[in-house]
C-alpha positions as CSV (number, residue, x, y, z in Angstrom):
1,X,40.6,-13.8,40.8
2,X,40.1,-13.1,37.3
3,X,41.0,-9.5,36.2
4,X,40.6,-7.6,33.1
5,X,41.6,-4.0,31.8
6,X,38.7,-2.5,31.3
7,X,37.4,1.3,31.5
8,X,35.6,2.6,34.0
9,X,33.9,5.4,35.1
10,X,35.8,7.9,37.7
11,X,33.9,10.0,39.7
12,X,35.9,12.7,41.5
13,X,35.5,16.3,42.8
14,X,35.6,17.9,38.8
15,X,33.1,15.4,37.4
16,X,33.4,11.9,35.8
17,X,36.1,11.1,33.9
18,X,37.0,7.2,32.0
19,X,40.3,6.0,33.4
20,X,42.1,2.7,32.9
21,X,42.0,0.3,35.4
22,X,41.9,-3.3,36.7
23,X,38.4,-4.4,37.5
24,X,37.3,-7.5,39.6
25,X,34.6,-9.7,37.9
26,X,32.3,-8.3,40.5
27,X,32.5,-4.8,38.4
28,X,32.2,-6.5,35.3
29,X,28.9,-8.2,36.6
30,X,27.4,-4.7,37.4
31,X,29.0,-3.0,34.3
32,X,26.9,-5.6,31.8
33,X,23.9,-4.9,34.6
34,X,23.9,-1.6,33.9
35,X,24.3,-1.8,30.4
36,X,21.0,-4.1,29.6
37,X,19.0,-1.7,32.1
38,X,19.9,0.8,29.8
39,X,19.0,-0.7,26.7
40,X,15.8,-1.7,28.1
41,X,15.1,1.6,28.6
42,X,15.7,3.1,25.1
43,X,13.3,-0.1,24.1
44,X,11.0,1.1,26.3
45,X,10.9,4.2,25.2
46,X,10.5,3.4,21.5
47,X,7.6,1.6,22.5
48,X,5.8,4.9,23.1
49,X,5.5,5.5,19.5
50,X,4.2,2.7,18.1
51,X,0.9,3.3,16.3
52,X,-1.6,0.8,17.4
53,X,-4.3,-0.2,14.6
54,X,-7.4,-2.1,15.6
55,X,-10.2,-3.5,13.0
56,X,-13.7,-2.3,14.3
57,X,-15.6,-3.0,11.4
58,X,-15.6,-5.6,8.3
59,X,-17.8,-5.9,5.5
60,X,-18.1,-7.8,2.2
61,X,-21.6,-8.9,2.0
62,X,-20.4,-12.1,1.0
63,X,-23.1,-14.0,3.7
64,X,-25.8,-11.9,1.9
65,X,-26.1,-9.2,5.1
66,X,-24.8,-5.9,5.4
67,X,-24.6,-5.3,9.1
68,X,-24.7,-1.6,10.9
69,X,-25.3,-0.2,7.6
70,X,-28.6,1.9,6.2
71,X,-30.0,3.5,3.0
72,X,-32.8,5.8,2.5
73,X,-33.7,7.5,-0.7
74,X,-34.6,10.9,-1.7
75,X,-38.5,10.2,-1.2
76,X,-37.2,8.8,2.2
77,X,-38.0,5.6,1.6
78,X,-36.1,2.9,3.1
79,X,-34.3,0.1,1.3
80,X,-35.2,-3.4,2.1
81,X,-32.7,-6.3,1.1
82,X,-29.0,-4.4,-0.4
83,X,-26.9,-7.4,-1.4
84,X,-26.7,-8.5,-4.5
85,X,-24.5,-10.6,-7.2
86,X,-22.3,-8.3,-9.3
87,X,-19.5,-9.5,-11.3
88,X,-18.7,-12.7,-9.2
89,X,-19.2,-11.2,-5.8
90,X,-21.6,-9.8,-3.4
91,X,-22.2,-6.1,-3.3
92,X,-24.0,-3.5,-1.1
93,X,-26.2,-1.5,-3.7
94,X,-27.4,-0.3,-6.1
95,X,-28.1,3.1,-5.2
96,X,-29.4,6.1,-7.0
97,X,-30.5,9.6,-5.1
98,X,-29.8,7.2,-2.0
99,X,-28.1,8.6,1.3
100,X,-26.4,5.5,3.2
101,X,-25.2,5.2,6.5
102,X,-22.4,3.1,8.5
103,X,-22.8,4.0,12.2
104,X,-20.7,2.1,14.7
105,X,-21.2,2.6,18.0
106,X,-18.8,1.8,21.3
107,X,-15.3,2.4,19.8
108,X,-12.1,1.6,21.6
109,X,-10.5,4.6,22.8
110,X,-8.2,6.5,19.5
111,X,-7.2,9.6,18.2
112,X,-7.6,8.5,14.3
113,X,-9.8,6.3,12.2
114,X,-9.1,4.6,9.0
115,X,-11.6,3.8,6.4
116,X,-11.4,1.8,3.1
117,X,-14.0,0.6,0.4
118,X,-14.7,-0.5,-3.1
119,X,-16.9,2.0,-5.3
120,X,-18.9,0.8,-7.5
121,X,-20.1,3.4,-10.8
122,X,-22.7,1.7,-13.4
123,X,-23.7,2.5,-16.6
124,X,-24.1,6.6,-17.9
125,X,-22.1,8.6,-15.1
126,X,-21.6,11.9,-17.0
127,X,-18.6,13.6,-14.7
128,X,-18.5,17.1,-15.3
129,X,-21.3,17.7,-18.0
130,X,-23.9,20.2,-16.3
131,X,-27.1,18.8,-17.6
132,X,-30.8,20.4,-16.2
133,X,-31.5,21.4,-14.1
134,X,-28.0,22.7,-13.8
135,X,-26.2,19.9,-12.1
136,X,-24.0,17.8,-12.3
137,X,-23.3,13.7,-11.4
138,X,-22.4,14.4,-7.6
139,X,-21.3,11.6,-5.2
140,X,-20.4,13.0,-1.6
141,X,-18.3,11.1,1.4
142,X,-18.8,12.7,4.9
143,X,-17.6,11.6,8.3
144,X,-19.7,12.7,11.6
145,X,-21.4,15.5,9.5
146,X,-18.0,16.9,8.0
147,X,-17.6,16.6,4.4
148,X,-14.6,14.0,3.5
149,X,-15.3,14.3,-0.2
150,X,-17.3,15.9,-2.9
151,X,-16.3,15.0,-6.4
152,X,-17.9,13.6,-9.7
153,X,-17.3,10.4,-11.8
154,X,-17.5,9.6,-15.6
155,X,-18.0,6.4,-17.6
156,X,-18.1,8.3,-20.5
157,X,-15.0,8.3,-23.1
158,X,-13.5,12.0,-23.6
159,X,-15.7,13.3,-20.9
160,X,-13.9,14.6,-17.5
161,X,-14.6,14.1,-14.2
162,X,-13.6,15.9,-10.9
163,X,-12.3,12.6,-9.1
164,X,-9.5,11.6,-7.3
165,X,-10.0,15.8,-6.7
166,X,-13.2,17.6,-5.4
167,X,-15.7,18.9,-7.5
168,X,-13.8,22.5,-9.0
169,X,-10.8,21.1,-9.4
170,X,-8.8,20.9,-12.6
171,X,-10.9,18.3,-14.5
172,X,-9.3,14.3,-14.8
173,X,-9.9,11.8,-17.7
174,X,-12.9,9.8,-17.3
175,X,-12.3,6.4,-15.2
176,X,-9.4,8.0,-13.9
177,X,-7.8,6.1,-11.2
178,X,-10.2,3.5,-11.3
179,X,-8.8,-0.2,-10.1
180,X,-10.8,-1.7,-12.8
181,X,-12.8,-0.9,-15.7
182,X,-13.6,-4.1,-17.1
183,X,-17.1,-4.6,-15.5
184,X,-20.7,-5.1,-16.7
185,X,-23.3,-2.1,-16.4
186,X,-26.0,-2.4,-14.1
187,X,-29.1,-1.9,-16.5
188,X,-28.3,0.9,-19.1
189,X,-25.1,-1.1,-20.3
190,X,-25.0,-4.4,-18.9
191,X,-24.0,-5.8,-22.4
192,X,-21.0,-3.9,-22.4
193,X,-17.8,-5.2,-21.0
194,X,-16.8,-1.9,-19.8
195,X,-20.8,-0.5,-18.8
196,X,-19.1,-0.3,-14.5
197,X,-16.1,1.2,-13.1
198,X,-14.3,0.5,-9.5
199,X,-12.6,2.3,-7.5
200,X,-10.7,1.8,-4.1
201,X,-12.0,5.3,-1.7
202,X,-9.5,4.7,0.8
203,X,-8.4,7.7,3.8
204,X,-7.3,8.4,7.5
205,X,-8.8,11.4,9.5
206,X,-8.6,12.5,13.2
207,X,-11.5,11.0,15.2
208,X,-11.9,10.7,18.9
209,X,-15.3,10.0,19.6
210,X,-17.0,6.9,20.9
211,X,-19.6,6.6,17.6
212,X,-18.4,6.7,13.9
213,X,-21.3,8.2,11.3
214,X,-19.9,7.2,7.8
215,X,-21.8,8.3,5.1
216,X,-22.5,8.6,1.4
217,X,-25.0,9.8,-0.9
218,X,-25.3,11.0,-4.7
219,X,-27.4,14.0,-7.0
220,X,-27.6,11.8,-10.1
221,X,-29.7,13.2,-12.9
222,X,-31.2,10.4,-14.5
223,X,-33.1,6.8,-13.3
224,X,-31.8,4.0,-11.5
225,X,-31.4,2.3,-15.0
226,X,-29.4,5.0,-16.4
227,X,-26.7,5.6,-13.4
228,X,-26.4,4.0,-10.2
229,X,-23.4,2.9,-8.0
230,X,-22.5,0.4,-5.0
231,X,-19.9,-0.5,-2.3
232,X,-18.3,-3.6,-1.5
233,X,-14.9,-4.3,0.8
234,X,-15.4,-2.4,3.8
235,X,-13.1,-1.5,6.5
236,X,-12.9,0.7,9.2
237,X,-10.1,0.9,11.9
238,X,-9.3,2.7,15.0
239,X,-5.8,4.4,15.1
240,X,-4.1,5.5,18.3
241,X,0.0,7.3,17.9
């Protein structure tokens, strides 16, 4: 019979103690047993924190349709056909003194969502400047009723706006932390190179119930012509840690 010194486990009267001794492959056998049911434990057990992400809702407009999604303006009227051709793709827009909705219905169960989108800004977004009657360029974010965002946006050189902060923050450069500023306006400046800015609104929330209400909506002062914005790129997930 094949022995090997090994060390094993002694159990006696004062606890368990590792002691020399010769083993018969028998006790080998159940050593490496025991061993790979304990390591299949401890990978079972990581496995309890793994954070499980599942898409529940894609949208890029690119088939000219923007599904589960809404707009209604500030004389409620609704709007009709919201794809259009911008800049060699499809957006969902434009808007201007518009409140638009994303409602998904049926989730899987989760305990966080993730949403992520492209922001459009045309033409003569003022930021900060308080013009009449006392306002300023608002744009809000708000998830199931709870505000996710309230913040401002410029397009115009050496005036501030409030984003990537809310709306009394310390004041940011106009454009900041846009992804790309080389776009054609809408109207107002769509002979400039630079007349649109884009932006990538990206964030993760707690969120456990079965319907999702995302929604955004803007207080521009001045026509469609003069300021308006869109959204392109959407996705939503359902997060469960």
């Amino acid at each position: 019979m094949l022995l090997r010194l090994i060390h094993v486990l002694k159990i006696t009267q004062n606890g368990v103690s590792l002691c020399p001794m010769r083993a018969p492959l028998q006790q080998l056998r159940f050593i490496s047993l025991l061993t790979l049911l304990l390591s299949s434990f401890v990978i079972s057990s990581c496995k309890k924190n793994i954070t499980i992400r599942e898409k529940i809702y894609v949208e890029d407009a690119e088939d000219g349709v923007a599904n589960a999604i809404s707009a209604v303006t500030g004389s409620g009227a609704q709007y009709g056909t919201m794809v259009r051709p911008f800049a060699g793709t499809n957006v969902i827009g434009n808007f201007n003194n518009t409140v638009v909705t994303i409602q998904l219905d049926n989730l899987p169960s989760h305990n966080m969502v993730y949403v992520a989108f492209d922001l459009y800004t045309h033409d003569k977004w003022e930021g900060n400047r308080v013009g009449l009657p006392d306002i300023v360029d608002v744009w809000n974010l708000r998830v199931n009723e709870e505000f996710q965002l309230s913040t401002t946006f410029s397009n115009v050189r050496n005036q501030p706006q409030s984003y990537p902060e809310w709306i009394g923050s310390t004041p940011n450069i106009s454009r900041g932390n846009a992804i790309d500023t080389l776009l054609p306006g809408n109207c107002l400046w769509e002979e400039k190179t630079n007349g649109s800015s884009k932006y990538r609104i990206a964030f993760s929330r707690p969120h456990t119930s079965s319907q999702l209400l995302v929604q955004m909506n803007d207080a521009l002062r001045g026509s469609f012509c003069e300021k308006s914005w869109s959204i392109d790129n959407i996705l939503i997930e359902a997060i469960t840690n």
